[in-house]
Each structure stands twice: as structure tokens, then as C-alpha cells.
N, C-alpha and C positions, 0 to 999 in steps of 0.2 A: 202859756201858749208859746208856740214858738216863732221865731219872727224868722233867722234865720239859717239857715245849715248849708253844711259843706259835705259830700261822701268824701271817706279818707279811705286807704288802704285796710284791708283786712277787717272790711262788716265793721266801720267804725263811721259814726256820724260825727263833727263839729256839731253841736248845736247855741244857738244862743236865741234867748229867753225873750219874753218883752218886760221882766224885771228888769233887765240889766246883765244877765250873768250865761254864764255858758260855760261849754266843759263836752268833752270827748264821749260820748256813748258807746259802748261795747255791744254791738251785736251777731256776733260771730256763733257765741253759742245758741242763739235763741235760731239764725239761721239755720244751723244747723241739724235744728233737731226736728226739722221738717215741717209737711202741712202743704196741704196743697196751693194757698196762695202766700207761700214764702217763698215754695221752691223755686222762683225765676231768680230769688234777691240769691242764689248759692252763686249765679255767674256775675261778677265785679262791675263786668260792665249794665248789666242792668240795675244793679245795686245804685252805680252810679249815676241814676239818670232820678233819683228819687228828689223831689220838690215840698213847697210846703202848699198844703190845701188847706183851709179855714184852722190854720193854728197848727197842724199835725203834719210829721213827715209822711209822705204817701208816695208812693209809686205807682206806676204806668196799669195795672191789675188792677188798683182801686185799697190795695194793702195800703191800713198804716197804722202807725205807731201812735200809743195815749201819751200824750204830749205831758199833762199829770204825771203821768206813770214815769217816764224818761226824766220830768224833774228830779223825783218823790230819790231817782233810783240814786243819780248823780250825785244827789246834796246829800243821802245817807252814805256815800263810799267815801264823801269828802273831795269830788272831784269837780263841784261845782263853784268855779268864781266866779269873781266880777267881772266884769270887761274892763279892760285898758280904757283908761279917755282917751 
């Protein structure tokens, strides 16, 4: 699950985990590729107003992201660490 995030430039989420670990999420493509409740996340600034609801990135529509799935993605590209202490 996710505990907490940050919107970053260019469909990119900070995320960090309630293991411990976090790491940069790439959603630029999935953005991109359409759908009707994606299409507000194409403007930045709505992108950026995204929160977490019971564990999951969600935005203002009710859209969001499988917090599983954004781990699962992370740790298989190799871009997920640990936190700093």
C-alpha cells in the first residue's frame, strides 16, 4: 500500500510504500494512451492534485492506481529502494 506520494514533472509519481521503500513511477505512457477517466490526468496540473485514498494513488474523478501493481512495476525495473533513515 502506499503510505505516501508526491506528483513530480512529466506523469511521474514519488511513491513510498508502507514496507519502507519508494521509488519514481513512470506514468506518462499509460497517460497517454487514453480512456475516459485518465483523460483530466493528460493536464499537469490535475495530475498534480492526486492523493492517497485507502492505500492507492486516486485523483479528484475517483481514478486510481493498484498500489500492487505500481509496487510489482517498480521492484521488477529495479527502481525501487529503501528510504533514507
Amino acid at each position: 500500500m502506499v503510505l505516501k506520494l508526491k506528483p513530480l514533472p512529466d506523469w511521474r509519481l514519488w511513491l513510498r510504500f508502507t514496507d519502507g521503500r519508494e521509488g519514481e513511477y513512470d506514468l506518462r505512457d499509460f497517460v497517454h494512451s487514453g480512456g475516459e477517466m485518465v483523460e483530466p490526468l493528460k493536464d499537469q496540473a490535475y495530475f498534480a492534485r492526486v492523493f492517497v485514498e485507502l492505500g492507492a494513488p486516486t485523483w479528484p474523478n475517483g481514478f486510481d492506481i493498484d498500489p500492487i501493481k505500481a509496487y510489482m512495476d517498480l521492484r521488477d525495473s529495479g527502481a525501487l529502494k529503501q528510504a533514507a533513515a
